[in-house]
Every structure is written in structure tokens, then in C-alpha cells.
N, C-alpha and C positions, 0 to 999 in steps of 0.2 A: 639463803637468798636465791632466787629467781630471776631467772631473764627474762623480764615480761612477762612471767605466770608462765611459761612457758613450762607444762611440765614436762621433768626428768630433762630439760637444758640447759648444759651451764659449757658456753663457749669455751673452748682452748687455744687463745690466740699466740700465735706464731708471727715473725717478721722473716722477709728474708726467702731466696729460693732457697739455699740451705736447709734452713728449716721447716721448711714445708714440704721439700723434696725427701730429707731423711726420715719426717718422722709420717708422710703419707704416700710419699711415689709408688710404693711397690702393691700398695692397697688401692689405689685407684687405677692403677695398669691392671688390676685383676679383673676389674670393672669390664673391662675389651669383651665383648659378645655378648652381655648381657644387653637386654631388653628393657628400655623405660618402662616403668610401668604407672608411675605416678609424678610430677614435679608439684611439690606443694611452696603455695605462698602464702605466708600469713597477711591477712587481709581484712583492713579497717574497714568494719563495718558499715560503720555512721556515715562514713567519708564515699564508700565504694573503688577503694580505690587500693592498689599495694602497699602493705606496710613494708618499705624498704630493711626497716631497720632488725628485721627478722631473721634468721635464715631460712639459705634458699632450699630443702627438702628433694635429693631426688632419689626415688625408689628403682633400683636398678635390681630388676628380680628378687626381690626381697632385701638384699643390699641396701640399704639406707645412708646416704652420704649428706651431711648437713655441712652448708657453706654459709658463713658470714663475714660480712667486712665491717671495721671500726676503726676512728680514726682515719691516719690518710696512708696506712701500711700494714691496720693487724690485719691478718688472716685468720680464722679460726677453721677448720675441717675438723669435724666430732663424727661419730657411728652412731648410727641403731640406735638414738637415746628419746627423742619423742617420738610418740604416738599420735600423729594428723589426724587418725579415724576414732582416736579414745580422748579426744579432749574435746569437748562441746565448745561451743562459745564462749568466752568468758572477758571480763573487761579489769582494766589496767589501769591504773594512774592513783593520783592524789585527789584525796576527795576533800571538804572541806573548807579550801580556799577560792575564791570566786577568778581567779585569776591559771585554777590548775585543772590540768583536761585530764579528763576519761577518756580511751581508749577502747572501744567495744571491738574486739579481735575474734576470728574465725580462719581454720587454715583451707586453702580451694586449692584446686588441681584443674581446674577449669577456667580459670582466670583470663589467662592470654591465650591467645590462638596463636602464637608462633609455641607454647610450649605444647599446647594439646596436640600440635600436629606430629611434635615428637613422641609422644607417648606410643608405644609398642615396637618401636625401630633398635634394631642394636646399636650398641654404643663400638666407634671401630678406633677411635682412640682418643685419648684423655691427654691434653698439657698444660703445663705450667707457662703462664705469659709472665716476663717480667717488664715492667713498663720502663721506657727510658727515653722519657718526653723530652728529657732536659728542663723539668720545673718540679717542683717540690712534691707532687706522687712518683719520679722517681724511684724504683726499688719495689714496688705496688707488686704482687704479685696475684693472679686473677686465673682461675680454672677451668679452660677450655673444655668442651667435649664435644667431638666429631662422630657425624652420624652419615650416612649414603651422600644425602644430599641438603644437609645442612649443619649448622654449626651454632650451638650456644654455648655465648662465657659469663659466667660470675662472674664482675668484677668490682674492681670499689669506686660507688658513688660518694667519692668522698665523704666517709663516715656513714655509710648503707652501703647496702646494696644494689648493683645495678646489673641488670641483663643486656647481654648484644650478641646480635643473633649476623649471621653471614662470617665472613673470613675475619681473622685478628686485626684489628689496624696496627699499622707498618710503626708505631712507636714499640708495637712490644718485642718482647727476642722472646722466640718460641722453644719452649723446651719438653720435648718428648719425653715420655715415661716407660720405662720397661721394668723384665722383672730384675734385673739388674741396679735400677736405679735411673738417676734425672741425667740425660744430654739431649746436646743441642738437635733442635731440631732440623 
């Protein structure tokens, strides 16, 4: 089975800074100087619009880091596993019932203009947010990446995915990566 036809994607969802620190920090600290080259977003066609429920695709010199949120705490981070330039368009859903939608999907790298403007800038450091709103995303944890002069996070749209671009809002606790492992920032 398939994530949305998504080929070669099958999320690995993790909760928890723990577990997203031990089984990815020291791989996305390696990220530090590499060069965006690509952010892809899977993108409803018919709609024109972001398919949130995607992951987010960023091509860091060849590096391929794929981010998704589900639910109100998984985290999933996978590697290298789709191909955005080898998979044509293709559509999704249930067919048959008058009541169930199709989905015509396509992945872009051109989408948003706060990601295009990052595309070719080095990456000068990568962290872990943990959220601690004091309401039930609590515990959320959301992936920073810091550039010259700007700043985009993956984070969870409550069961998608959601981009924010500028500094962390002050709910979360920032946490650094090296090649050591996750502390505070």
C-alpha cells in the first residue's frame, strides 16, 4: 500500500523530541552548508492549491529530506525515497461513489514564493521545535531550518502539514542539532 500513489513513499512516523532527535538529529545537522536546491509540494491540481497532507520534499544538494505531519503529534522524516521529477501526474481517491473525490496530484517546487526565494541559499542550521502551548498539540514537534536571512518550519497543521516562514513562535522550545546529538537551544 501507498501514501497517496505516492511512489516509493511510505511515511515513518515517530512522536516525541526523543525520537525524532535519536533516530534523525545527527542526519539533518549534516544538512548545515548544503545548498536548497529544490522544495517540492505535492499540489492539487483541480483545486490549485497545496495538498497539505503530503510531504514536504527538500532537496538539500542532492540530500533529500521528506517531512510529514499526522495526526496532532506524528512526525514522520524519511530519505531519498520519492522521485518529484520521475512521477508524472497522477490522481487518487475512490472512484465509484458519487459522494467520493478524486484527487488529481502533481509535485511543484515553484509553488510559494517565500520557498522559491530559498532555493539555492545554504542551509546554516536545522532544529527541532517542541511545541508547548499548553493545549492538546502540546509535545508537537516541527523542523526548523535556518538560512542567511530567513527561516522556514514544517510544522503540524493539525493532521497536515503547515509551513511558517520568519522566527519560531515563542510557544515552542528550540532545540539545536549537532553532530553530537539534540540540545537546547
Amino acid at each position: 500500500m501507498s501514501y497517496f500513489d505516492i511512489q516509493g513513499y511510505q511515511p515513518q512516523s515517530l512522536n516525541g523530541l526523543r525520537a525524532s532527535g535519536t533516530a534523525h538529529g545527527q542526519r539533518l545537522h549534516a544538512l548545515t552548508g548544503r545548498r536548497l536546491r529544490r522544495a517540492w509540494l505535492l499540489w492539487d491540481l483541480d483545486a490549485d492549491e497545496w495538498f497539505a497532507d503530503g510531504p514536504v520534499l527538500l532537496d538539500f544538494d542532492g540530500e533529500q529530506v521528506e517531512i510529514n505531519h499526522a495526526k496532532f503529534n506524528d512526525l514522520s522524516i524519511t530519505w531519498n525515497t520519492p522521485d518529484p521529477t520521475g512521477q508524472p501526474t497522477w490522481a487518487y481517491g475512490d472512484w465509484g461513489h458519487p459522494d467520493d473525490h478524486v484527487f488529481h496530484l502533481g509535485w511543484r517546487h515553484d509553488a510559494r514564493p517565500e520557498l522559491t526565494a530559498l532555493q539555492g541559499q545554504p542551509l546554516q542550521a536545522v532544529e527541532l521545535l517542541e511545541y508547548a502551548g499548553g493545549d492538546m498539540a502540546d509535545g508537537m514537534i516541527a523542523v526548523s531550518f535556518a538560512f542567511a536571512e530567513a527561516r522556514m518550519t514544517v510544522s503540524n497543521g493539525l493532521d497536515e502539514n503547515a509551513l511558517e516562514f520568519g522566527a519560531p513562535d515563542l510557544r515552542y522550545h528550540r532545540h539545536s542539532l549537532s553532530a553530537d546529538g539534540v540540545g537546547p537551544a
